[in-house]
N, C-alpha and C positions, 0 to 999 in steps of 0.2 A: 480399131477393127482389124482382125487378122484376114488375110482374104490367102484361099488357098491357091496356089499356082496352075493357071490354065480355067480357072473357073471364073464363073462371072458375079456370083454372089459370096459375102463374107459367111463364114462362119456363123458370125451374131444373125444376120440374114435369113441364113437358113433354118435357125431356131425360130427365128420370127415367120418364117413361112409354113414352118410347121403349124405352129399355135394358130395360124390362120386357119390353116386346112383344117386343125381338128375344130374349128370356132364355127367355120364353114359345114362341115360334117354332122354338128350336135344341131343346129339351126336347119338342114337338111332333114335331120331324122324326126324332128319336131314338127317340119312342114308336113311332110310327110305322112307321120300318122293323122295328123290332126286333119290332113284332106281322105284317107282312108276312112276316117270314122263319119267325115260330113259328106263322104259319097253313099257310105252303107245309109247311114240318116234318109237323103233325098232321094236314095230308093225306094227306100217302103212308104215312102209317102209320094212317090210317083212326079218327083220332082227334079228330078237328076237334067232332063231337057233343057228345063228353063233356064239352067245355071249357062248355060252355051252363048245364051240369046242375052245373060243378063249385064248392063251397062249402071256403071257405080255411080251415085248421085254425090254432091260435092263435097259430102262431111267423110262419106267415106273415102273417095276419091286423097281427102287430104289428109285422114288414116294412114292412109297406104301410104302417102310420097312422105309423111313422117318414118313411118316404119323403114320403110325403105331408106332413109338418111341414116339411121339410127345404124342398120346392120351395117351399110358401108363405113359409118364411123367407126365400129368395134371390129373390123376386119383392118381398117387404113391404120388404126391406134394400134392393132396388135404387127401389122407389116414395120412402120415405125421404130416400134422397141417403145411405146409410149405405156404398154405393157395393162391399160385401161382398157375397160369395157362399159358404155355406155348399157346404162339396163332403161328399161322402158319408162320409168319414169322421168328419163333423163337425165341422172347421177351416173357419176364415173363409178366404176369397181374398179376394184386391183384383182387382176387375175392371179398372178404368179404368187 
């Protein structure tokens, strides 16, 4: 690994930081719309409140901390240089 002088991350580092950020940013943009559309949804159905008040029961509850393991693995494998992306089924991809 080349490391540039005065810096604290390599080279290779820094590509891998990138690919995060843009891993981060596409996963961002997905969240995103996908809560824009299920806000406009539980408007017109006068539901938008409930969602405030709402507490996840255990199947989803263990959705989410899967989901949530999943993203952190395909940000820690792309930081890495492992250069893999877990997809939701739980298979690696190759990004690059």
């Amino acid at each position: 690994m080349s490391r540039i002088p005065g810096n604290v991350l390599t080279v290779e580092q820094l590509d891998n930081l990138g690919l995060a950020l843009l891993e981060m940013a596409k996963e961002m943009w997905v969240m995103k719309d996908r809560q824009m559309v299920t806000e406009a949804l539980l408007q017109e159905k006068n539901l938008l409140l409930e969602l405030d008040s709402y507490q996840p029961g255990p199947e989803l509850s263990g959705r989410l901390a899967a989901e949530r393991d999943r993203f952190l693995a395909n940000l820690t494998s792309i930081l890495f240089d492992d250069a893999k992306t877990v997809n939701p089924n739980g298979r690696k991809e190759t990004l690059r």
